[in-house]
DOGUKE-677639 format. One record per residue (C-alpha): residue in three letters; residue number from 1; x, y, z. Coordinates in pm, whole numbers. Layout:
BEGIN
REC  aa   i      X      Y      Z
REC ALA NUM      X      Y      Z
...
END
This chain:
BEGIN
REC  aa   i      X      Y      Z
REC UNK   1  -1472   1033   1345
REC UNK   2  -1444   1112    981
REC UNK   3  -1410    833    742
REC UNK   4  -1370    978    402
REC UNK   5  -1071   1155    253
REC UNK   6  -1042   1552    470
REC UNK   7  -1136   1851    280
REC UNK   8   -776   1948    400
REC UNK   9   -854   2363    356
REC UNK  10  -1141   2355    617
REC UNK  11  -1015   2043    828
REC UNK  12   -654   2212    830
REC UNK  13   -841   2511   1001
REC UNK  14  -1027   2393   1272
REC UNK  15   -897   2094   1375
REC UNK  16   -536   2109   1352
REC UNK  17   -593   2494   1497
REC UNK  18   -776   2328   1816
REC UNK  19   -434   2049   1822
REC UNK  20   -196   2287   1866
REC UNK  21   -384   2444   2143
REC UNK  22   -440   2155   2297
REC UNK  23    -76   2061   2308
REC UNK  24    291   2197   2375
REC UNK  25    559   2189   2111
REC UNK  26    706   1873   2261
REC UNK  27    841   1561   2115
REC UNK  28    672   1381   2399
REC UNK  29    311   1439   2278
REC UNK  30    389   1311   1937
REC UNK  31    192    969   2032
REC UNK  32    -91   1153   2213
REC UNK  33   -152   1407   1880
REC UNK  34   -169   1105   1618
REC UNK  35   -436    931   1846
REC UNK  36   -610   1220   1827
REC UNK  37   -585   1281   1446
REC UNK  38   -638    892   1419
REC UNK  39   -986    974   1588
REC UNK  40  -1060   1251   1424
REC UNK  41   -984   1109   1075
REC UNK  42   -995    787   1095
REC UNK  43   -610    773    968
REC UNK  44   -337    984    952
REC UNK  45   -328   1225    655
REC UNK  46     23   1325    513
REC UNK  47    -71   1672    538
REC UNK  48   -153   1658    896
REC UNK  49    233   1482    918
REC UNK  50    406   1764    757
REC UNK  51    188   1979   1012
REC UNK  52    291   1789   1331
REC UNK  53    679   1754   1190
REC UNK  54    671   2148   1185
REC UNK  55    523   2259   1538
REC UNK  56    668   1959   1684
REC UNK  57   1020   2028   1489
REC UNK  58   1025   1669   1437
REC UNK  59   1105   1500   1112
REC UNK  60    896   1359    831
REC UNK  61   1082   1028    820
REC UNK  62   1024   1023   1215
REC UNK  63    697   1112   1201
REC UNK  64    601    827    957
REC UNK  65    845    602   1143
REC UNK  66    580    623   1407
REC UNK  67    300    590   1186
REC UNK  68    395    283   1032
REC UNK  69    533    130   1326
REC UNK  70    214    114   1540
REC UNK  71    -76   -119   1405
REC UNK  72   -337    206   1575
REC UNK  73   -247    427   1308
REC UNK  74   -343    417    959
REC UNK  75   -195    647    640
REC UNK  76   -512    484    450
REC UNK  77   -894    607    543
REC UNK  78  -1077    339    764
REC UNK  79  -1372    240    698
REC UNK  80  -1677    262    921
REC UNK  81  -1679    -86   1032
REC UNK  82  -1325   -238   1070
REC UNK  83  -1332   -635   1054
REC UNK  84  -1052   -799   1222
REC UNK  85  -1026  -1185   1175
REC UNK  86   -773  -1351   1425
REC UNK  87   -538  -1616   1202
REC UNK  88   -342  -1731   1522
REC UNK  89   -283  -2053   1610
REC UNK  90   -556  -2112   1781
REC UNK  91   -819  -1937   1574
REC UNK  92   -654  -2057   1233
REC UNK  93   -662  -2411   1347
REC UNK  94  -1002  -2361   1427
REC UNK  95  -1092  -2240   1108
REC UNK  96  -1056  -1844   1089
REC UNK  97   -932  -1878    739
REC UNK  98  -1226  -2012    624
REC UNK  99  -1401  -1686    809
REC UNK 100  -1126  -1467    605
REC UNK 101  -1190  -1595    263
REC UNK 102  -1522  -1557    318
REC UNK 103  -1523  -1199    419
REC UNK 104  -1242  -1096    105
REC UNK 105  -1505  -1318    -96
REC UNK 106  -1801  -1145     20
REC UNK 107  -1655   -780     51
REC UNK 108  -1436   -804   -243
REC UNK 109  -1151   -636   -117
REC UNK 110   -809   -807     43
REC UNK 111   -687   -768    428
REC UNK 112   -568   -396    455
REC UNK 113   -829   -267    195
REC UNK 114  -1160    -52    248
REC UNK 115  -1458   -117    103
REC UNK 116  -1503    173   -207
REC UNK 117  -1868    296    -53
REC UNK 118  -1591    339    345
REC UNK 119  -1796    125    539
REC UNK 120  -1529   -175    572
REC UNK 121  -1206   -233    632
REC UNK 122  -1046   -594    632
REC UNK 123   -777   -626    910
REC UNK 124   -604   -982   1048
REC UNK 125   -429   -991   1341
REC UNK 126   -275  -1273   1528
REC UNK 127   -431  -1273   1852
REC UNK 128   -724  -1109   2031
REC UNK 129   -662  -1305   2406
REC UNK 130   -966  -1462   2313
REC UNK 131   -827  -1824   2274
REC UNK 132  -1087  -2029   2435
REC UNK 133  -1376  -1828   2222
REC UNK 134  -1142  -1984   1892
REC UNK 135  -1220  -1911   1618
REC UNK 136  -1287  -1526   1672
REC UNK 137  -1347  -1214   1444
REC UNK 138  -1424   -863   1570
REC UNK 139  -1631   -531   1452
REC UNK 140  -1523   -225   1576
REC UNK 141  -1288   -418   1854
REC UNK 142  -1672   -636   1937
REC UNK 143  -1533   -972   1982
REC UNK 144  -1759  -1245   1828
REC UNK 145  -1620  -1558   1929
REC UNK 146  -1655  -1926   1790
REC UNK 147  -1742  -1808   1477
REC UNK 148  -1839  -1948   1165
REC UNK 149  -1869  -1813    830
REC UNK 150  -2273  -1833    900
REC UNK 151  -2217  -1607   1209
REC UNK 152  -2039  -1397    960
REC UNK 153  -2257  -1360    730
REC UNK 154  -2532  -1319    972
REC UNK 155  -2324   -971   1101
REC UNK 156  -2259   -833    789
REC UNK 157  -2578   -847    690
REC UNK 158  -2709   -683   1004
REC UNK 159  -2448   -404    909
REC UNK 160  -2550   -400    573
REC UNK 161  -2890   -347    677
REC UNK 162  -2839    -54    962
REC UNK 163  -2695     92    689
REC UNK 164  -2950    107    408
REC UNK 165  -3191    234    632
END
């Protein structure tokens, strides 16, 4: 998967060439296509929209009806390491707030925001099914249960460090 922004001339090309191979014309495979551009991308680039609405003969506004609608798909580049902290009940009584202001704090960037260098993204959600692990936050869908903002800290810097090496 790609994380930075698509050189669209080359990407277009090859990738979107291999799609409509891949695939019939139908409205049905509209779901199926965006996971795979989701993959390859790590969101879902407008140009790649207008692309789908014409061999699908589908609509813009339907097309990013779709998009927006399901939590998989993103219209913003991912970054390499997507942080999800749970703030349901169970989680936020347990403390996950305390794990989200320390991860905004630490990243300096707000829940729907990548990091500028693409390696994080900030997500909450309101429920992993992890309950009885409260509170939880997860890497990558990795679920790290009864967390703390040490156990935080302690991942971020083992990404930090994969990463510098």
């Amino acid at each position: 998967m790609e994380n930075n922004k698509c050189d669209c001339k080359k990407e277009k090309d090859l990738f979107l060439e291999k799609l409509f191979q891949e695939y019939l014309p139908e409205k049905d495979n509209l779901i199926q296509m965006l996971n795979d551009v989701q993959e390859h991308y790590g969101y879902v680039p407008m140009h790649v929209q207008k692309e789908l609405s014409e061999f699908l003969k589908i609509p813009m506004a339907e097309i990013y009806g779709v998009v927006t609608f399901y939590s998989r798909f993103s219209l913003e580049p991912q970054g390499k390491y997507k942080i999800s902290v749970c703030l349901g009940t169970a989680c936020f009584v347990k403390g996950s707030q305390k794990i989200m202001d320390r991860l905004t704090d630490r990243l300096k960037i707000e829940p729907g925001q990548t990091t500028k260098d693409g390696l994080f993204t900030i997500e909450q959600t309101r429920c992993v099914g992890a309950c009885g692990l409260a509170p939880v936050f997860t890497v990558n869908g990795e679920v790290y249960g009864k967390a703390s903002v040490q156990k935080l800290d302690e991942v971020l810097d083992k990404l930090i460090e994969s990463e510098s090496k």
